[in-house]
C-alpha positions in Angstrom: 19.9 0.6 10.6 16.6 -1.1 11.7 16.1 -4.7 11.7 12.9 -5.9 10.2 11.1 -9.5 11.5 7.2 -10.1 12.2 5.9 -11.1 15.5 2.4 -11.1 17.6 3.4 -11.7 20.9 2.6 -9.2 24.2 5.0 -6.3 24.5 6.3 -5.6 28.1 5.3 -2.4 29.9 5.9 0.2 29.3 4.3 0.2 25.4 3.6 3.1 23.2 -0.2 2.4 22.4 -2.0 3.9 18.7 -4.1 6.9 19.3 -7.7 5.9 18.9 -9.6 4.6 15.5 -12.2 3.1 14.1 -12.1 0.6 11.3 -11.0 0.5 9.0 -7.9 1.5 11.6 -8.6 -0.8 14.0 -6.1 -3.7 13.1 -3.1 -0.3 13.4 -5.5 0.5 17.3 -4.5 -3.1 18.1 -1.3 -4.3 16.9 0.8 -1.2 16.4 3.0 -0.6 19.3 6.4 0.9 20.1 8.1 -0.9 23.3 11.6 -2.1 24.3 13.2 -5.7 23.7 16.1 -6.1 25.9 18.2 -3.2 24.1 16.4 -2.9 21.0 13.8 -0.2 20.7 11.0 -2.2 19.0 8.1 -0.5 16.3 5.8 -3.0 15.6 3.1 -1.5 12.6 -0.5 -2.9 12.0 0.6 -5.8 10.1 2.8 -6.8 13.1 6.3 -6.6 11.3 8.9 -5.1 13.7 11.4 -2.6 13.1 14.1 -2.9 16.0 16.7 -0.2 16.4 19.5 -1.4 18.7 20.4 1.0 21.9 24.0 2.1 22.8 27.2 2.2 21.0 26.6 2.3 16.9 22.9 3.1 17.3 20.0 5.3 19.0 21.9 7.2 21.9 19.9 9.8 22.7 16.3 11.5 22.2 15.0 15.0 21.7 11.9 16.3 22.8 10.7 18.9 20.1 8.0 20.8 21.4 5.1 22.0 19.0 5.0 26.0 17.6 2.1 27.9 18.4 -1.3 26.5 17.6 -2.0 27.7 14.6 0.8 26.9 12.9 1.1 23.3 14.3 -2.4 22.9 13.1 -2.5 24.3 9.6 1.2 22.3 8.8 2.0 19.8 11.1 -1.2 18.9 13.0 0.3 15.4 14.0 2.6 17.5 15.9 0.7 19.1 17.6 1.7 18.0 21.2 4.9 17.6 19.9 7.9 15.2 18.6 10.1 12.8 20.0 13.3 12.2 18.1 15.5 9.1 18.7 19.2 10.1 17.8 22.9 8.5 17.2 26.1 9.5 19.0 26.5 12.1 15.9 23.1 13.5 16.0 21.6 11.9 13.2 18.0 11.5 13.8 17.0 7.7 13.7 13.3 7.5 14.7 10.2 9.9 14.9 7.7 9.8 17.3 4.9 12.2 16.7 3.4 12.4 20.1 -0.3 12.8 18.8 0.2 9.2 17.1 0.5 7.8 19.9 -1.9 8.9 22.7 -5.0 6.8 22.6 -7.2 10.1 23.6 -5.7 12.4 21.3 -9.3 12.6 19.1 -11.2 13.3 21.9 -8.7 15.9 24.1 -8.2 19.4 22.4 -4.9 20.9 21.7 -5.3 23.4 24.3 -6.0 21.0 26.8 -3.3 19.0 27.4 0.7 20.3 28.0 3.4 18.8 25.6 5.1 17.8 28.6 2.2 16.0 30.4 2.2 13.9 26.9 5.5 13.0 27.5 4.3 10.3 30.3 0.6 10.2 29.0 2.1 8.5 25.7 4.9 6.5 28.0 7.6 7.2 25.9 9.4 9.7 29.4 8.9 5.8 30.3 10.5 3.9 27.7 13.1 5.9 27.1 14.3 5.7 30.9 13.5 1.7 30.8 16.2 1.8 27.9 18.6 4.2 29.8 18.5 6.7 26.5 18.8 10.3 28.1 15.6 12.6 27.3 15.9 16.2 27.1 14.0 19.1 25.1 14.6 21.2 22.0 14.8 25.2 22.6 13.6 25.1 19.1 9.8 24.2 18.1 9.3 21.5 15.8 9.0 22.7 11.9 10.8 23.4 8.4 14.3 23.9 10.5 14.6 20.8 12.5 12.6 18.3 10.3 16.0 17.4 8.5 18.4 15.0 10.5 22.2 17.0 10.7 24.1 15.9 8.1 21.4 15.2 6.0 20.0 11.7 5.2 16.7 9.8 5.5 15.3 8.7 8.7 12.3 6.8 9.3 9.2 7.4 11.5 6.5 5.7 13.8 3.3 6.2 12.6 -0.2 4.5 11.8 -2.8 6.0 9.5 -6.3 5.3 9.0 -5.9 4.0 5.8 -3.1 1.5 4.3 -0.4 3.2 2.0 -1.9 1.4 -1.0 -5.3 3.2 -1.0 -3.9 6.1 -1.3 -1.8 5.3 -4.1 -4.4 3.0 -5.8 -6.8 6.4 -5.5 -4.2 9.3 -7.3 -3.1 6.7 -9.9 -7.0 6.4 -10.7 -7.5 10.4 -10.5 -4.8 11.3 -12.3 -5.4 8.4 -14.9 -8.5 9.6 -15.3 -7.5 13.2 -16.2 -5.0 12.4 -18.7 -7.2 9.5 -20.7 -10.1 11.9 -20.9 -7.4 14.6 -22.2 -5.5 12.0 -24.5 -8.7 10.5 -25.9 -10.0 14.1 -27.2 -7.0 15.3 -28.3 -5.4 12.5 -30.4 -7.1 11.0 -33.3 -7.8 7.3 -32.8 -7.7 6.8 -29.7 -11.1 8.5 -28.4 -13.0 4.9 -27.9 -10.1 3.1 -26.0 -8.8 6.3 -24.1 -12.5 6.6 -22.7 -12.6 3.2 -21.4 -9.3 3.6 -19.9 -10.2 7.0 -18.0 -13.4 5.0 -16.9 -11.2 2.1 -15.5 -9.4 4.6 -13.8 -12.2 6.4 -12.2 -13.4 3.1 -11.2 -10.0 2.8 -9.1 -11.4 5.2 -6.9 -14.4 3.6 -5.4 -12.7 0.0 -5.6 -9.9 0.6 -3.1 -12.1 1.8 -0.5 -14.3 -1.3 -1.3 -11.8 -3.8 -1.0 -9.8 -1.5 2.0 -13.9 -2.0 3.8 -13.8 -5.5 2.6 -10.4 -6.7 4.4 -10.7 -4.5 7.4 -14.3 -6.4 7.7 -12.9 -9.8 7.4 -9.5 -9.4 9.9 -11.8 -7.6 12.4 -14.0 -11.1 11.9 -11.1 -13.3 12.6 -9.7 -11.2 14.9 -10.2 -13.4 18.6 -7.8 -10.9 20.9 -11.7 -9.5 22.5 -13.1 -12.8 22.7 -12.3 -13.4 26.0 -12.3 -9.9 27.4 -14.6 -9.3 30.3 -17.1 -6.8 29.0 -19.3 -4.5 30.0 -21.7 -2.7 28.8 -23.7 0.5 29.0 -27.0 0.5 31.5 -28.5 4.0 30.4 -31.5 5.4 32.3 -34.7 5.5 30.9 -35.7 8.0 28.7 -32.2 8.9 28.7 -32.3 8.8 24.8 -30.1 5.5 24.4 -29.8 5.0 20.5 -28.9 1.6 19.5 -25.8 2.2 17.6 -25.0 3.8 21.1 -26.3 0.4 23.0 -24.7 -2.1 20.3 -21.4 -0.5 19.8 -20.2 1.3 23.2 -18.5 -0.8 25.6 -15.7 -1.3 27.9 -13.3 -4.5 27.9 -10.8 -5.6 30.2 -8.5 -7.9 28.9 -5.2 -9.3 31.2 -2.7 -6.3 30.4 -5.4 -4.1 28.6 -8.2 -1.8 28.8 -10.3 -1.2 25.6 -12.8 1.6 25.4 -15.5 1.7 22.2 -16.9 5.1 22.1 -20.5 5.2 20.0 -18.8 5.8 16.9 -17.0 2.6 17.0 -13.7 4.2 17.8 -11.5 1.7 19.7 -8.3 2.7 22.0 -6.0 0.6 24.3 -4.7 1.7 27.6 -2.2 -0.3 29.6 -3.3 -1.9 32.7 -0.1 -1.2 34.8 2.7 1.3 34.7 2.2 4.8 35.0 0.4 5.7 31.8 -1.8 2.8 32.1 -5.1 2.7 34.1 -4.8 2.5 37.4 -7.4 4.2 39.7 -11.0 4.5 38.7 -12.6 7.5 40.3 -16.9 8.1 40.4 -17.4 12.1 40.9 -20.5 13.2 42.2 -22.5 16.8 42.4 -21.3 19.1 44.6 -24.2 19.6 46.5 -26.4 16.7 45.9 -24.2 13.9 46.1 -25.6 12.5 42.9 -23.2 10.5 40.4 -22.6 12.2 37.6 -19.3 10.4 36.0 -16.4 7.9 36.3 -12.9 8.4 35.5 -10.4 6.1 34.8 -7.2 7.5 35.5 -3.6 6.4 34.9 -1.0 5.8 37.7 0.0 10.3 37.6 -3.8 10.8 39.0 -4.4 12.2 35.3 -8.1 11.0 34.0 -7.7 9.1 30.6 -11.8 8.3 29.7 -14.6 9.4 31.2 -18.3 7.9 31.3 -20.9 9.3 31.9 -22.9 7.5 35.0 -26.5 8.7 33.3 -26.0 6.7 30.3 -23.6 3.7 31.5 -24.8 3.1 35.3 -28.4 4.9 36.2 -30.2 2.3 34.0 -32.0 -1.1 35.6 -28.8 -3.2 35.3 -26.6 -0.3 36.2 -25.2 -1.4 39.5 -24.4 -4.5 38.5 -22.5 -3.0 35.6 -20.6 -0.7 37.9 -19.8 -4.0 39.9 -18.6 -5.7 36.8 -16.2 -2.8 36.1 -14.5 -3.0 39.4 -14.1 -6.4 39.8 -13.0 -6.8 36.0 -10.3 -3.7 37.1 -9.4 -4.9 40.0 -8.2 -0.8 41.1 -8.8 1.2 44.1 -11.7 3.0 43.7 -12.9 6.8 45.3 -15.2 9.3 45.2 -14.6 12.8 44.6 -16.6 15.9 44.2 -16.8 17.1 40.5 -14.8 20.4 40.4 -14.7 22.2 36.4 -11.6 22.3 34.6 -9.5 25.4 34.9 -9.2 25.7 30.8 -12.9 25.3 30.3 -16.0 27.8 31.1 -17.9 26.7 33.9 -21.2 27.4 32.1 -22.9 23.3 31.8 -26.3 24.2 30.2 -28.5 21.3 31.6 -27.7 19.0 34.5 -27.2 16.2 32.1 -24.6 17.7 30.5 -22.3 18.7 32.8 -19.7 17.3 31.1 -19.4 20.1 28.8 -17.2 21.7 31.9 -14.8 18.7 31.9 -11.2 18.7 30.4 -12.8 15.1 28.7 -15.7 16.7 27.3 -14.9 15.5 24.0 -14.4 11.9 25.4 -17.8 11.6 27.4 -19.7 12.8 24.1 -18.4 10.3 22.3 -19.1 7.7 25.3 -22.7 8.7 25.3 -25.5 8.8 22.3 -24.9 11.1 19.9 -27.3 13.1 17.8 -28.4 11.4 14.8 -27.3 13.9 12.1 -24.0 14.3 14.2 -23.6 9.9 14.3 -24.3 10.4 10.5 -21.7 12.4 9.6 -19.3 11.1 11.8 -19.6 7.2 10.7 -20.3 8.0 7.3 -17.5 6.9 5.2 -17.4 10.0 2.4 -17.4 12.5 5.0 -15.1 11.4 8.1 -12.7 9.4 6.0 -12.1 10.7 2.6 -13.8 13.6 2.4 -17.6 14.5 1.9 -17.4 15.7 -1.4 -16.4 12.9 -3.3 -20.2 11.6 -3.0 -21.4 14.2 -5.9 -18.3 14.6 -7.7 -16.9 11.1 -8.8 -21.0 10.1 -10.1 -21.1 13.7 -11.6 -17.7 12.8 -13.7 -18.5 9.4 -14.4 -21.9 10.6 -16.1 -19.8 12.0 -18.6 -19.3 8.7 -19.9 -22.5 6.9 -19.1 -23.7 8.0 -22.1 -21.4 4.8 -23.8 -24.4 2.4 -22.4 -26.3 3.4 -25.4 -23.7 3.1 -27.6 -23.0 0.5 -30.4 -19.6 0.1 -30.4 -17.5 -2.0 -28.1 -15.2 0.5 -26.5 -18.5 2.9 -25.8 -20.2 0.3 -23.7 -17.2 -0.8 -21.9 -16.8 3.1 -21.0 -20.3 2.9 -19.8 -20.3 0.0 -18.0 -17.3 1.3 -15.7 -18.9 4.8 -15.5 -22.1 2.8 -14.0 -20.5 0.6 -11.6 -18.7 3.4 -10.1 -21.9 5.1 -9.3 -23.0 2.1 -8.0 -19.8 1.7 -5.9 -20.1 5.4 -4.4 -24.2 6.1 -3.9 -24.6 2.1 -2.9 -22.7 2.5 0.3 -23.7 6.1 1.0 -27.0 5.0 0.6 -27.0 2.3 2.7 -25.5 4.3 5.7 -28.2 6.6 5.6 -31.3 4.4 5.5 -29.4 1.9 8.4 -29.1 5.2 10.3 -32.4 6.7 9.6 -34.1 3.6 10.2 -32.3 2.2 13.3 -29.0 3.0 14.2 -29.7 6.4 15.5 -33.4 6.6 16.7 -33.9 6.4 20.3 -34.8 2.4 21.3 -38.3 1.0 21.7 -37.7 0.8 26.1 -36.3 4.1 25.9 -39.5 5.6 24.4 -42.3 3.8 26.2 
């Protein structure tokens, strides 16, 4: 039903932007979008190819707003919908498109479950705004979404808007290796000669493992290289105060960028998200909110044209510092937004208890968001930039060199097929602790230790 081309040009307002990533997401943070052209409703994935589904008679007609089931559930089975699921429809029903709502709010990994209504997601996304630009009638399910209303009536496939982390390849690329693995290493001591060959082919398949995340590292390195959408983006960086604790990963990496019809926040950990710079789910006030009773600045939020705060930075580590007025200054002229000052009041879903003054934050419905806009804890930045354990999985550090020493044994051996075995067994080592090691010493070293004008 959808039409496929390829295209890089601007969407118009109002546009569904990517929840936030870092890379190797961030080519899916900045090209991925779901918008309208003229009657077509337009998904446009991280390579920029375009899936356009044509409005009105013969195609979408309608969309259903599927809210999530209770908490635990949506988190143990379907934590993408977890705020809930927009499903495009044809005059008959049929489902047509998926929208998970948690794909497509650029705050989602910084804003809790809990904290944030289905409903309100409907405009934070935009897609209550697209679907009214495109005249498609929006209305809500009775029924939650799960195992009976995942199939479209009638039965048939439909297709969905979505952006992972990683590309579809590496995770084929990584089970073919696994399970290659497995049944070499089975076939090669089970069936008479084949032992030498079968263990060089479950080492090549180990090897697969390691590999694809190298070469997925390797591109996502190169396109953000020749990527030139920031270069001209007014940015602005963070002025902490001294002997605030600034790390330089925090200093280096955290920024703000205005661009024409975009706002870009980097969070310390490199995560990148894109908020519109018009329409009502894009930025359009920027508020500073001071203490209570002392008048002091504690934060600014940007907030989107509903009066609903989107990001939140804290003024210790982004405005108290030397250059920090003329930061501030930067960020409002960059904005060009109305700007006010309100007392901080805590959230209603949070407990009012802030432990030190520099953290009052923690009683903010963007607590999440201004911890990640501040420095982080150096065993915290570790984990959370460390490739093993926030992207596939912690474990895989001791277990892939601990199943390729089975075969590193072949580097000793005589025989052709031995060597070969141990060869691969040795480069995958190399390819998993080379890495891992790296990103500790760079951390340990640098990246996370407080800078030389914020210790002096």
């Amino acid at each position: 039903m959808a039409e496929q081309s390829k295209s890089t040009t601007a969407p118009r307002e109002p546009a569904l932007r990517p929840k936030g990533m870092k890379a190797p997401g961030l080519d899916a943070v900045r090209n991925a979008r779901v918008f309208a052209d003229g009657n077509n409703l337009v998904v446009r994935n991280r390579r920029g190819r375009e899936r356009r589904y044509p409005v009105g008679d013969g195609g979408i007609r309608q969309a259903v707003f599927f809210p999530p089931a209770d908490i635990w559930e949506t988190t143990t089975k379907w934590p993408t919908a977890r705020w809930g699921v927009v499903v495009f429809q044809d005059a008959e029903g049929r489902y047509v498109l998926r929208v998970p709502l948690a794909q497509w709010l650029p705050e989602a990994a910084s804003t809790g479950t809990a904290d944030l209504s289905p409903q309100d997601c409907l405009s934070r996304t935009g897609i209550k705004q697209l679907s009214d630009r495109l005249g498609i009638p929006l209305s809500e399910s009775a029924k939650p979404w799960g195992r009976e209303v995942i199939g479209s009536p009638g039965g048939g496939r439909y297709e969905s808007a979505s952006e992972a982390d990683l590309p579809v390849w590496n995770g084929w690329a990584r089970g073919i290796g696994m399970f290659g693995w497995l049944i070499a290493l089975v076939v090669s001591f089970t069936l008479e000669g084949t032992g030498s060959w079968g263990l060089v082919v479950a080492a090549g398949a180990l090897f697969l493992l390691p590999a694809s995340d190298v070469v997925v590292r390797a591109l996502a390195w190169w396109r953000k290289r020749g990527d030139t959408r920031l270069a001209d983006a007014v940015v602005i960086t963070p002025s902490p105060e001294p002997g605030a604790g600034a790390t330089r990963r925090f200093l280096e990496t955290a920024a703000v960028r205005v661009l024409p019809g975009d706002v870009v926040l980097t969070n310390t950990l490199g995560e990148e998200r894109w908020y519109a710079r018009r329409g009502a789910h894009g930025i359009a006030r920027l508020v500073r909110l001071t203490h209570p009773k002392t008048g002091a600045h504690l934060g600014v939020e940007l907030r989107d044209g509903a009066g609903q705060a989107r990001a939140l930075l804290p003024w210790r580590y982004w405005f108290a510092g030397p250059d920090g007025e003329r930061r501030w200054s930067e960020l409002v002229a960059a904005l060009e937004l109305p700007v006010s000052e309100e007392k901080f009041k805590p959230a209603g879903n949070v407990g009012r208890r802030t432990g030190t003054p520099e953290l009052w934050y923690r009683a903010h419905e963007l607590a999440g968001d201004a911890r990640k806009m501040a420095p982080i804890d150096s065993k915290a930045a570790r984990r959370a930039t460390s490739w093993n354990e926030s992207v596939i999985g912690g474990g895989e550090v001791i277990v892939l060199p601990m199943f390729s020493a089975l075969l590193l044994v072949g580097l000793f051996s005589d025989r052709a097929p031995g060597q070969a075995a141990g060869v691969l067994s040795a480069l995958t080592i190399v390819a998993v602790w080379g890495p891992a090691v790296a990103h500790q010493l760079a951390s340990r070293l640098t990246q996370d230790r407080p800078c030389v004008s914020e210790t002096s």
